[in-house]
C-alpha positions as CSV (number, residue, x, y, z in Angstrom):
1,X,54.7,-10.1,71.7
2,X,54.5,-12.3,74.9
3,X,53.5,-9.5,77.1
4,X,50.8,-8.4,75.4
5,X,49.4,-12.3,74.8
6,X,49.5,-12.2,78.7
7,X,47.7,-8.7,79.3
8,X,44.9,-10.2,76.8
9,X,44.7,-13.3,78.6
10,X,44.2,-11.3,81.9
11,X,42.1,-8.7,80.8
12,X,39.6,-10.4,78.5
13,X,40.7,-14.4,79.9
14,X,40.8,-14.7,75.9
15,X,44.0,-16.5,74.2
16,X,45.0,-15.0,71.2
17,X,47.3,-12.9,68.9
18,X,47.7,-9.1,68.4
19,X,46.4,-8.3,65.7
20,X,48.8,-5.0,65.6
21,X,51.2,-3.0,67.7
22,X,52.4,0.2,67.6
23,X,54.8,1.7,70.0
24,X,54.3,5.9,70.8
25,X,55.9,7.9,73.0
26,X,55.4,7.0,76.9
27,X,56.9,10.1,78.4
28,X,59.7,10.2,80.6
29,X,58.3,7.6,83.0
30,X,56.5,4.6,81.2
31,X,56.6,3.1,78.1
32,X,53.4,2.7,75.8
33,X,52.2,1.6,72.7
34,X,48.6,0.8,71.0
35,X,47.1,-2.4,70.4
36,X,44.3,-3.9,68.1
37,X,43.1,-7.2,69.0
38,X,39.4,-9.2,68.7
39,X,38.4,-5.7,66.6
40,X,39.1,-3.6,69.8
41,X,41.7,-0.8,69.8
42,X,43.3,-0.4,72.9
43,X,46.1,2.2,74.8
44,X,48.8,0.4,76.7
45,X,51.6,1.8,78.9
46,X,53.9,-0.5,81.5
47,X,57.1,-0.3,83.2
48,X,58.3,-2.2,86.0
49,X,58.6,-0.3,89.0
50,X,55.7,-2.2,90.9
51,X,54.7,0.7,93.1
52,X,50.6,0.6,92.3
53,X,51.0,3.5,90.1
54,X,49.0,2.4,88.0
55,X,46.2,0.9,90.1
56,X,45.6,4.6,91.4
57,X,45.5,6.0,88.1
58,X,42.7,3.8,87.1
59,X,41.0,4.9,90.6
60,X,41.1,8.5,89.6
61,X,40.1,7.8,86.0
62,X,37.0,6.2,87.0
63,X,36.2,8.7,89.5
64,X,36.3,11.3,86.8
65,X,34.0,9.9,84.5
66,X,31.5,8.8,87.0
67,X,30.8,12.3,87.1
68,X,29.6,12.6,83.5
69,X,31.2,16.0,83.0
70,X,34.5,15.4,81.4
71,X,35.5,13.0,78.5
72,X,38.0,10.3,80.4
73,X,39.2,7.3,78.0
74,X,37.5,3.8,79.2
75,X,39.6,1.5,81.8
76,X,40.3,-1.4,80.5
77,X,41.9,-2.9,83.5
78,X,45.6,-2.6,85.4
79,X,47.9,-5.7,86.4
80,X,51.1,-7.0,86.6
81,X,53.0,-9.7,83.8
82,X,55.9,-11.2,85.7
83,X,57.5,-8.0,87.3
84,X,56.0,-5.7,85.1
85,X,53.1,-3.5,85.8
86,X,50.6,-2.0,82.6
87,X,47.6,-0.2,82.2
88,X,45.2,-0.4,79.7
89,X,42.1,2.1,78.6
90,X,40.3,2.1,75.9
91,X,42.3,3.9,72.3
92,X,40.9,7.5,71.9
93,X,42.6,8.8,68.7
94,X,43.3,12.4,68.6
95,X,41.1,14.8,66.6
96,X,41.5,18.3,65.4
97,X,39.8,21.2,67.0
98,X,36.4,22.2,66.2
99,X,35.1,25.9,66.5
100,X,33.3,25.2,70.1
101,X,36.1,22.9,71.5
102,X,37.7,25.4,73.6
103,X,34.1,27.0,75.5
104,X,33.0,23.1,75.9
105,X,36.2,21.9,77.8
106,X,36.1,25.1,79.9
107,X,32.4,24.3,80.5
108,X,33.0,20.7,81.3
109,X,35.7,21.8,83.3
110,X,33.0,23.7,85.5
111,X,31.0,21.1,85.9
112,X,33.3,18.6,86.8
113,X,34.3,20.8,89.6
114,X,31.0,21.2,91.1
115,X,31.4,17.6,92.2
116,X,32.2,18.3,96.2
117,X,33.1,16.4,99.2
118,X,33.3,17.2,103.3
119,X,37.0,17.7,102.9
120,X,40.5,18.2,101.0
121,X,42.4,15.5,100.3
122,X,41.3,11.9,98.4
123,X,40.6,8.4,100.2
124,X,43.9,7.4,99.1
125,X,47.4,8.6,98.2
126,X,48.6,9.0,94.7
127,X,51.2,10.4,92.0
128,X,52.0,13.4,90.3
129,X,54.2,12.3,87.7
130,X,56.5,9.5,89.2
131,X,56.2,11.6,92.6
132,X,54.3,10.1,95.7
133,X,51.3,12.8,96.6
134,X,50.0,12.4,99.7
135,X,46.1,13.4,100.5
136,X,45.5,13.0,104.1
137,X,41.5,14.7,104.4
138,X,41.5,17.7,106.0
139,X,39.3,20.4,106.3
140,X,40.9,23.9,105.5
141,X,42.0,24.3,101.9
142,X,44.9,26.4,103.7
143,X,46.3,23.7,105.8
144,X,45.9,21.4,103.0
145,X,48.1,23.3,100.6
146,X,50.9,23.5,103.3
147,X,50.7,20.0,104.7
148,X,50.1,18.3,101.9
149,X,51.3,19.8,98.8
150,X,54.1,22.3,99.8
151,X,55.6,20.7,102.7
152,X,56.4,17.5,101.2
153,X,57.7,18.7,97.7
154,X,60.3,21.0,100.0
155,X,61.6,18.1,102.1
156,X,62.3,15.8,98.8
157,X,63.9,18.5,98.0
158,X,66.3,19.2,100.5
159,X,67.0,15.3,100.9
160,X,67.8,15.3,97.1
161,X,70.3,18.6,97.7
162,X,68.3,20.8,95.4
163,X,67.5,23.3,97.6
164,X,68.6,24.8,101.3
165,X,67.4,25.9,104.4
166,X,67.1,29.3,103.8
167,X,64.0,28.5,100.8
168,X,61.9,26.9,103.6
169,X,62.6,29.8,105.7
170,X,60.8,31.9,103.5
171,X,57.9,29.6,102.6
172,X,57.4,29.9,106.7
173,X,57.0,33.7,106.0
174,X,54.5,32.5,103.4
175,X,52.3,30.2,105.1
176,X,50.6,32.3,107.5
177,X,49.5,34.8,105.4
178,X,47.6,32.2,102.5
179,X,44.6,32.5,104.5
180,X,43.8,36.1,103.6
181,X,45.4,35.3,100.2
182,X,43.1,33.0,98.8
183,X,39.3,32.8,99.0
184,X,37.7,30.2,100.9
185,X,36.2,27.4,98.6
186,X,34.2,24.3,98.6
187,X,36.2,21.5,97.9
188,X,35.8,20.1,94.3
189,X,36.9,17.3,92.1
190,X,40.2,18.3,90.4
191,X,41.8,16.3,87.5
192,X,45.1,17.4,89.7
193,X,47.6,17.7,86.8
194,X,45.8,19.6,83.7
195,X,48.0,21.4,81.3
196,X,48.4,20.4,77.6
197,X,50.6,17.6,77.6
198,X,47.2,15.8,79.3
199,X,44.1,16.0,76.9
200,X,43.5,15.5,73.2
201,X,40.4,16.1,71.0
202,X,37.9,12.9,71.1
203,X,35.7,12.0,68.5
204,X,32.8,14.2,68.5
205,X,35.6,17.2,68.8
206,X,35.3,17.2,72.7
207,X,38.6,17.5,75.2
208,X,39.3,14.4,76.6
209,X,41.5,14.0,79.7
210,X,43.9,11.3,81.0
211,X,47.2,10.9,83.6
212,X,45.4,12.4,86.5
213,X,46.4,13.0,89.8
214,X,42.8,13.4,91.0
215,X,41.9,14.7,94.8
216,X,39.6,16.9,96.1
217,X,41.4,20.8,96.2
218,X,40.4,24.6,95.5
219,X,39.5,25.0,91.9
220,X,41.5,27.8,91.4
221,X,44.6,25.5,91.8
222,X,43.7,23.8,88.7
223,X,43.1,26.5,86.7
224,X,46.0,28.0,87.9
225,X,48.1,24.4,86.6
226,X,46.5,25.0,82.8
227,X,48.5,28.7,83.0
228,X,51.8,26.8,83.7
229,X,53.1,26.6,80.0
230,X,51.4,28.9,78.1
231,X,47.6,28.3,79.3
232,X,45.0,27.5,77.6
233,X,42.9,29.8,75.0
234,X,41.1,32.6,76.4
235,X,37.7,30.8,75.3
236,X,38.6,28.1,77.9
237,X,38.4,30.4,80.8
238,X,35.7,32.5,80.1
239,X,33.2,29.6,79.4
240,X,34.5,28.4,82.8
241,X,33.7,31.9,84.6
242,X,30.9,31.8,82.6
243,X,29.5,28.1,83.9
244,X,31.2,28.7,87.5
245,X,32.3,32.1,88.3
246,X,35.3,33.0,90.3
247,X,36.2,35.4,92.8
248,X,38.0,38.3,91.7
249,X,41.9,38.8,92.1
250,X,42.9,35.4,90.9
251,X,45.1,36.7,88.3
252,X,47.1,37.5,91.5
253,X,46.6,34.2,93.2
254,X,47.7,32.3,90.3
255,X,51.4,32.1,90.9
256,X,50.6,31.0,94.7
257,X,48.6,27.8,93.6
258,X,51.4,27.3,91.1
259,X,54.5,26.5,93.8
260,X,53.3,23.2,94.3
261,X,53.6,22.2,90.7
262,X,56.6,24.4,90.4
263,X,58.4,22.2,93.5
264,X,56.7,19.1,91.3
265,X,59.0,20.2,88.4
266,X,61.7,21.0,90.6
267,X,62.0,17.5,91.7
268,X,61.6,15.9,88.7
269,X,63.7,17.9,86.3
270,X,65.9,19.9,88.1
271,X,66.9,23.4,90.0
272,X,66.3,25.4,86.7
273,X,62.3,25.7,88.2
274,X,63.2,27.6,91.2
275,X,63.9,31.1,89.9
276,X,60.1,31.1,89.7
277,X,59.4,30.2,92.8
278,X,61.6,32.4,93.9
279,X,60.0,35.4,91.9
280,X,56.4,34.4,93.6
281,X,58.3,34.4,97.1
282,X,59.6,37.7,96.7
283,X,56.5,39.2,95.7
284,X,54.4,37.5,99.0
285,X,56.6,37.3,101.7
């Protein structure tokens, strides 16, 4: 496969032949596939939208596992073969669960969110999904959440038709009253998009995590993301509250955190999401 010779050649300035390929499922956005070469195993996934997608997925990979809390696959390195763009990390091959798994990734969880910074927001802007997602730095969760999560999901929204005036109305009901809603928090370092679709179990039976969408944000916001299809086991949360406790009443604040992704879903898949927005509206505003 020439593209492959090509990503070899740029990543590891090597010449030589794949030794195997094997394509998997990419998801809805890239294409990907695994590759063995020089005794290596290695993940691949590419498409052709040149948009640095991929360059700011490798930045929020590496800032995860600089932390040393969570299991985050290796980056290989990102680039670009003729107009297509790839990234490669190192292969993790999926494991089943050991007893433990489930109180370790909620304690690794915990600790990778007592990693803090002055304000909310990232350095840069990235993606959830194939959406843009802005992080300008600001200091109030609150303000945040609004101007840089809600706000923009509800104007691609309306320029793509999905929704009318009369939803942002109501958000505008919303927005002043988040402040007594939900408790004020340090910011901490959030994997950003964590739900089930996004680990696997790693060799030593531990949860590893990939396809970020990494800023700094409340912490209840991601746990609140892992409760969006299903959640996880109930061992998860309590070794989290265990290793990091939480304020009371976020059972409540749950469906608040989860409008944004909600909106995310909204504008990727379709109006079907909003009845649940629509639920948490009516029961705030």
């Amino acid at each position: 496969m020439k593209f492959l010779s090509e990503v070899v050649f740029q990543l590891f300035n090597k010449k030589a032949s794949i030794d195997h390929f094997k394509s998997i499922g990419g998801g809805c956005i890239h294409q990907a596939g695994v590759f063995s070469f020089d005794g290596g195993k290695y993940f691949i996934k590419w498409n052709n939208y040149s948009s640095k997608m991929f360059e700011v997925e490798a930045k929020g990979l590496n800032l995860l596992r600089k932390t040393d809390s969570v299991s985050i696959p290796k980056v290989i390195g990102s680039g670009t073969v003729g107009e297509v763009d790839y990234l490669c990390l190192e292969c993790v091959e999926s494991r089943a669960q050991c007893g433990t798994f489930w109180v370790d990734f909620g304690t690794s969880l915990a600790q990778l969110h007592r990693n803090t910074a002055p304000k909310f927001g990232l350095d840069h802007d990235n993606f959830i999904g194939s959406l843009p997602q802005a992080n300008e730095l600001l200091d109030n969760w609150t303000d945040f959440f609004i101007q840089e999560r809600l706000i923009p999901q509800l104007k691609l929204a309306r320029d793509k038709a999905l929704i009318d005036a009369s939803l942002d109305q109501t958000f505008e009901r919303l927005y002043p009253k988040l402040p007594k809603l939900i408790p004020v928090e340090s910011p901490a370092l959030l994997h950003g998009d964590l739900w089930s679709g996004n680990f696997l179990v790693g060799d030593e039976g531990q949860a590893v995590i990939f396809d970020p969408a990494v800023y700094y944000g409340h912490r209840e916001a991601e746990l609140a993301f892992t409760r969006m299809f299903g959640g996880f086991d109930p061992l998860f949360y309590q070794s989290y509250h265990d290793a990091f406790p939480i304020d009371g009443g976020f059972e409540e604040r749950v469906d608040i955190f989860n409008l944004y992704p909600l909106l995310v879903h909204v504008n990727l898949f379709g109006p079907s999401y909003l009845s649940g927005i629509n639920q948490t509206l009516s029961r705030f505003t």
